[in-house]
C-alpha positions as CSV (number, residue, x, y, z in Angstrom):
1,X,-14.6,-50.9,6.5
2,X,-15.8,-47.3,7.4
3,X,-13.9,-47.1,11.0
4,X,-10.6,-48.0,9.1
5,X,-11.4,-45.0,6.2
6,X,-11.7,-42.8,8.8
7,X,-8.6,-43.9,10.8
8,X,-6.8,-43.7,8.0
9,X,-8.5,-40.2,7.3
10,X,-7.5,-39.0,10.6
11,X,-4.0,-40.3,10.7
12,X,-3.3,-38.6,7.4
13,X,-4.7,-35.2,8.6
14,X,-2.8,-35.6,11.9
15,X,0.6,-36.6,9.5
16,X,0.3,-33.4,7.5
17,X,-0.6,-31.2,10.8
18,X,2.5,-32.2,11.8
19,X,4.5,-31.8,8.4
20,X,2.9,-28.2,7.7
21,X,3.5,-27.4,11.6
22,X,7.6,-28.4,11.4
23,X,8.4,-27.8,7.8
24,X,6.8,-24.6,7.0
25,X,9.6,-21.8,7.5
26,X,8.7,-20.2,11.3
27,X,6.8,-16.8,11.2
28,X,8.4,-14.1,13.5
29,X,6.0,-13.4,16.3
30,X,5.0,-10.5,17.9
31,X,5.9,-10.6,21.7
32,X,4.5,-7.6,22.6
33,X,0.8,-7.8,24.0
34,X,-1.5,-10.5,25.8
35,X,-0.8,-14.1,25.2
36,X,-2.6,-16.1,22.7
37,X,-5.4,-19.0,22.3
38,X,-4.1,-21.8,19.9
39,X,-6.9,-20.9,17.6
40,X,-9.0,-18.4,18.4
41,X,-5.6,-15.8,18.9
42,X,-7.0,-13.0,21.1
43,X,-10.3,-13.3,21.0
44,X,-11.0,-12.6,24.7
45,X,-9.2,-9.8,25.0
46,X,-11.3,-7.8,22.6
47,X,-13.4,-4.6,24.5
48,X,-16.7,-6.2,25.7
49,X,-19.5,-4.9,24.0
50,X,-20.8,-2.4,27.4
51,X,-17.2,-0.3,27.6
52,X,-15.7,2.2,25.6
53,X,-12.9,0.6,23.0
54,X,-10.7,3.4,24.0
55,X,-10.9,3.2,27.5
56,X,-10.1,-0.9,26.8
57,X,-7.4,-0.1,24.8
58,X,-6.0,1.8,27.3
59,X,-5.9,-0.5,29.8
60,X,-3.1,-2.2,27.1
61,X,-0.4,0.2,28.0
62,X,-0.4,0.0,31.2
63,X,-0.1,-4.4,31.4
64,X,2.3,-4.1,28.0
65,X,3.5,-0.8,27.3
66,X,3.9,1.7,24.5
67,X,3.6,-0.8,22.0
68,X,0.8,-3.6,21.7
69,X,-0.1,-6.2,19.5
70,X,-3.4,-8.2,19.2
71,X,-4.4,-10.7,16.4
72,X,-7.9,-11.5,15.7
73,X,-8.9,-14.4,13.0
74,X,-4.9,-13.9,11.7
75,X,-5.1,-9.7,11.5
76,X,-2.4,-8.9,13.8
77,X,-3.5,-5.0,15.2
78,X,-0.7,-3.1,16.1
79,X,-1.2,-0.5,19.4
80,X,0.7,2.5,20.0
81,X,0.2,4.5,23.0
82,X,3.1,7.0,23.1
83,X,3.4,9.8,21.6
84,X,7.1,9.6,20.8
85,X,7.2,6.3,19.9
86,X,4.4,7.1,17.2
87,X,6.5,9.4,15.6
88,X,9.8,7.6,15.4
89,X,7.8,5.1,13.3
90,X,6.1,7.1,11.5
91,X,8.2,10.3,10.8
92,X,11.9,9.5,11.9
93,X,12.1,5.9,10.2
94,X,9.1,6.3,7.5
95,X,11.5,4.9,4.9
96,X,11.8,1.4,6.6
97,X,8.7,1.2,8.3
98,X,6.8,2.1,5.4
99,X,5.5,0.6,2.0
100,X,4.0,1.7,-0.9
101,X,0.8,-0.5,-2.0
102,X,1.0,-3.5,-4.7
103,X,-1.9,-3.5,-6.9
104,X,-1.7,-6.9,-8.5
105,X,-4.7,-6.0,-10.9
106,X,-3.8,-3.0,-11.6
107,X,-0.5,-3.2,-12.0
108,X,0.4,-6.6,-13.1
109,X,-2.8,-7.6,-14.8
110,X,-3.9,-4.1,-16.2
111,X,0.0,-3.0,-17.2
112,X,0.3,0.1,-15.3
113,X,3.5,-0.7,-13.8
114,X,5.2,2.2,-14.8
115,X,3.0,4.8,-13.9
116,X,4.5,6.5,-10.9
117,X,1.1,6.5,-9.0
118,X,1.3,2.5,-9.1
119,X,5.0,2.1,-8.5
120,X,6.4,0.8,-4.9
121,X,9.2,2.6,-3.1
122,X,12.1,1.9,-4.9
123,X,15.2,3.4,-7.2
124,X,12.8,3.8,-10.1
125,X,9.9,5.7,-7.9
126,X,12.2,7.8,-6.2
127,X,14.3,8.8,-10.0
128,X,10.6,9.7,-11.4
129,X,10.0,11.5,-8.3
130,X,12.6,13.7,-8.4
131,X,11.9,14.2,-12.9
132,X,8.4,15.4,-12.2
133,X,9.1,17.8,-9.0
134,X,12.2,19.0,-11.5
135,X,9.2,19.8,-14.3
136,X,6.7,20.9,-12.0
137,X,8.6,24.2,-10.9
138,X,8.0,27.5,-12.5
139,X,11.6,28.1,-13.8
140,X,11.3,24.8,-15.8
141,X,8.4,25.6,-17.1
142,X,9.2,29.1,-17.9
143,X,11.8,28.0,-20.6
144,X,8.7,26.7,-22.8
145,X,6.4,30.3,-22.2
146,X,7.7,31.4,-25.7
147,X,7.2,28.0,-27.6
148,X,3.8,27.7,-25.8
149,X,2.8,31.4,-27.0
150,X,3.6,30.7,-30.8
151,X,1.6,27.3,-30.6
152,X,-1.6,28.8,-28.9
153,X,-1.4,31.4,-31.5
154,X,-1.0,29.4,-34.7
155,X,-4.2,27.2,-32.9
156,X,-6.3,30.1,-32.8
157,X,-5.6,31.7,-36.0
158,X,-6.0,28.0,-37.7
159,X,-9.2,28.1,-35.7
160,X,-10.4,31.2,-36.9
161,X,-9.2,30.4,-40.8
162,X,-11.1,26.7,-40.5
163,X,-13.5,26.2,-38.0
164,X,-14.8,23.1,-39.6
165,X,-11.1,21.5,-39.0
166,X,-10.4,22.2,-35.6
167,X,-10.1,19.1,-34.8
168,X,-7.8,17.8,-37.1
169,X,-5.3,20.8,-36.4
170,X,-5.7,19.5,-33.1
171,X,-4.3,16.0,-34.2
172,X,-1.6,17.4,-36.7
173,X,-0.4,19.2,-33.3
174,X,-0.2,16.5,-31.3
175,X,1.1,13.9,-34.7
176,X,4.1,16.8,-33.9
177,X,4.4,17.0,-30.9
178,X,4.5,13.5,-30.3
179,X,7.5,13.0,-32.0
């Protein structure tokens, strides 16, 4: 009775490795670097522990080239060893190359999707961009000096009239304001 629940155990496991292994849509894999174990990726191609990681990872570029890959327990580490190649990733083709950061708990959970800090890199980033660098210059600015002026002195007058109700000046301001 048990040698037959774990043949059937085994032949299960070994039905869905292969189901998982043909079904599952095909990753794109890096070809650049050292070849890989089955499990253990490139675990033996990691720096042994009496030489210098640099001088290790140097010895990459010369067996691979410019451009290296290694992945360790399914973190796939990206080298890059020339200088120009490094900065057509990261300057010349940023754009594509590049993401912003999703925040799922922040974002999604917390509901600060639409603060521009927690946005991704899309149309609506890049329109609320270009609003806050059009508000942030001093000729912008300067078209509200005068209305600024008045309301800073009506404050401190109300604040020297009624101490005692600064505060609520301070909320009938912003009640009109707000608006």
């Amino acid at each position: 009775m048990p040698n037959s629940f774990f043949t059937q155990l085994g032949a299960l496991a070994v039905i869905g490795y292969i189901v998982l292994r043909y079904l599952s849509p095909t990753r794109r894999t890096l070809s650049l670097g050292p070849n890989q174990l089955s499990i253990l990726a490139n675990v033996k191609d990691l720096p042994p522990p009496d030489v210098l990681e640099s001088q290790h990872w140097l010895k990459h570029k010369d067996l691979h080239g410019p451009i290296s890959s290694v992945t360790v327990l399914g973190m796939t580490l990206v080298l890059i060893h020339d200088k120009k190649v490094a900065h057509g990733l990261l300057e010349e083709n940023a754009s594509e190359t590049s993401g912003r950061l999703s925040m799922v708990f922040t974002n999604q959970m917390c509901g600060f999707e639409y603060i521009v800090l927690c946005q991704g890199y899309n149309s609506t980033f890049r329109h609320h961009r270009k609003l806050l660098r059009e508000f942030g210059i001093k000729v912008s600015a300067a078209q509200f000096r005068d209305i600024q002026e008045v309301e800073v002195n009506r404050q401190l007058v109300h604040a020297l009239n009624e101490p005692g109700k600064l505060l609520e000046h301070y909320r009938t301001q912003v009640r009109i304001f707000g608006k």
